[in-house]
C-alpha positions in Angstrom: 203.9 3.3 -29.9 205.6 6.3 -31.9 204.8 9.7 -30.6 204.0 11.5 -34.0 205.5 14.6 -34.9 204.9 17.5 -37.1 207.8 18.4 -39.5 208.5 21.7 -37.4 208.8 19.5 -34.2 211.4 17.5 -35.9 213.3 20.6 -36.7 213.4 22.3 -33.4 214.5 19.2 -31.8 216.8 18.2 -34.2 218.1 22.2 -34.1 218.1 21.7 -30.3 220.8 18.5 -30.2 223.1 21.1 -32.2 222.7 23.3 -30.1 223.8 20.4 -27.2 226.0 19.4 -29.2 227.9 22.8 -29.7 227.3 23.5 -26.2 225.4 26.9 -27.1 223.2 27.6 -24.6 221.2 31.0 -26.1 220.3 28.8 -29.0 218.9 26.3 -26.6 216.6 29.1 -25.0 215.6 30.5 -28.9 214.3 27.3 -28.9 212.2 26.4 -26.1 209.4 27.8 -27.4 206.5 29.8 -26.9 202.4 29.3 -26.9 201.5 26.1 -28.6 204.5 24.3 -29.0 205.4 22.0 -26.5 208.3 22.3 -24.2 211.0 21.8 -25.0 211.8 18.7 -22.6 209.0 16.9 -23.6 209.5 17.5 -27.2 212.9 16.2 -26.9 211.7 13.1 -25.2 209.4 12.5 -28.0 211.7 13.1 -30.8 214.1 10.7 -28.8 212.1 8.1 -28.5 211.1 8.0 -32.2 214.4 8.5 -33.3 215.5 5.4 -31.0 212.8 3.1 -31.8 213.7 3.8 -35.9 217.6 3.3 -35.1 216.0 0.0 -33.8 213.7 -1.0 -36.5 217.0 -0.3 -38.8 219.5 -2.4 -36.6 217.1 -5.5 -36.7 216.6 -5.0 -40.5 212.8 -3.8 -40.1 211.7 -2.5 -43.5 208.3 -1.3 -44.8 209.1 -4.2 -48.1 208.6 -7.2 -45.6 205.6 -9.4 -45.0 203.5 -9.1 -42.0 205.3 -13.1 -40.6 208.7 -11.6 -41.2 208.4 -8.2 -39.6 206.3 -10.1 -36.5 209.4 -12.7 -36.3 211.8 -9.5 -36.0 209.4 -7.3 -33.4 209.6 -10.4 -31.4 213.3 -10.3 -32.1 213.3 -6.5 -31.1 210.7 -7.3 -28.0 213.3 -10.1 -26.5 216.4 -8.1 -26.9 218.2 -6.8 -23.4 219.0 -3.9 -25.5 216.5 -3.0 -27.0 214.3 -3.3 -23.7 216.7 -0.7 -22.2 215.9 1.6 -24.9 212.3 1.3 -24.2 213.2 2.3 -20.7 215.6 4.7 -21.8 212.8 6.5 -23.4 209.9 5.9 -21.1 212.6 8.1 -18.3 212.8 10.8 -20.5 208.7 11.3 -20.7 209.0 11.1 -16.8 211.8 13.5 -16.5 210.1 15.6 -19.2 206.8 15.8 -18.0 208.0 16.7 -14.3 209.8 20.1 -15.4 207.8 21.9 -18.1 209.8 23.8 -20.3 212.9 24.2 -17.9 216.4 24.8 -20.2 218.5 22.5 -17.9 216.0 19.6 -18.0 215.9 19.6 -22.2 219.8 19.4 -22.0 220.0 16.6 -19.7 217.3 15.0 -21.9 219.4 16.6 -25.4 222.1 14.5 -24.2 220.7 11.5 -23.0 219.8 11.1 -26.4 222.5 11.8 -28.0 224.5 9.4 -25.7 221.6 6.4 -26.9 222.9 7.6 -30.6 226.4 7.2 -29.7 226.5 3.6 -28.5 224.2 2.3 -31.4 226.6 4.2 -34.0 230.2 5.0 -31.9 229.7 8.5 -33.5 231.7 11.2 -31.6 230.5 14.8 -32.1 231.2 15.4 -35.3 229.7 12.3 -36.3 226.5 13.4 -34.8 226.3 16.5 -36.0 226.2 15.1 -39.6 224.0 12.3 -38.3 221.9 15.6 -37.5 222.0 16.9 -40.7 221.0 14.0 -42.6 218.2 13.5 -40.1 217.2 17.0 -40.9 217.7 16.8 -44.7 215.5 13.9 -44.3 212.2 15.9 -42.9 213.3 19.1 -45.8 213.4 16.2 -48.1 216.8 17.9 -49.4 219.7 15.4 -51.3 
């Protein structure tokens, strides 16, 4: 099941991976948050884990067009997959490891970068890749060309 988030969410996390990714660390604590929001661990893990799962749905050609026969033939497809099972894993480790530590900075780094790992052996993007992976990811939620 996707975790739901708000567009915000997606934008801290997706700012957060930068940060990772540019190994700046007072970014990463601008960003972990204050009353309300979640921390920053957990919010990774959630923003992983739907990013994942749609990286999935893409690389087993799972499209909102198809019929409900096709897209249960290709879940099963997903369901049955050794890799795919280890992204289910993958994910369900960062909740664990998330929801263990509250909002501590190391803890959403490790998770930052588990994640962006997962995005580097589904695409072989290096850093620069994923940085503009993370753009378009964030141009996506601005709904910017």
């Amino acid at each position: 099941m996707d975790i739901e988030l708000t567009d915000d969410e997606h934008l801290r996390a997706l700012a957060a991976l930068e940060a990772v990714v540019g190994n700046n660390d007072d970014a990463l604590a601008v960003l972990a948050g204050g009353a309300g929001e979640q921390p920053l661990p957990a919010l990774l893990a959630a923003y992983g884990q739907h990013t994942l799962h749609r990286v999935l749905l893409t690389a087993f050609g799972i499209d909102a067009t198809m019929d409900y026969d096709e897209t249960g033939r290709l879940v099963a497809e997903i369901n049955s997959d050794p890799m795919a099972r280890m992204v289910f894993v993958l994910t369900d480790a960062l909740h664990n490891q998330a929801a263990l530590v509250g909002d501590d900075p190391t803890t959403a780094k490790l998770v930052a970068r588990s994640i962006l790992m997962a995005i580097h052996a589904f695409t072989d993007a290096d850093n620069q890749d994923a940085l503009t992976l993370l753009r378009a990811l964030r141009n996506e939620v601005l709904r910017v060309d």
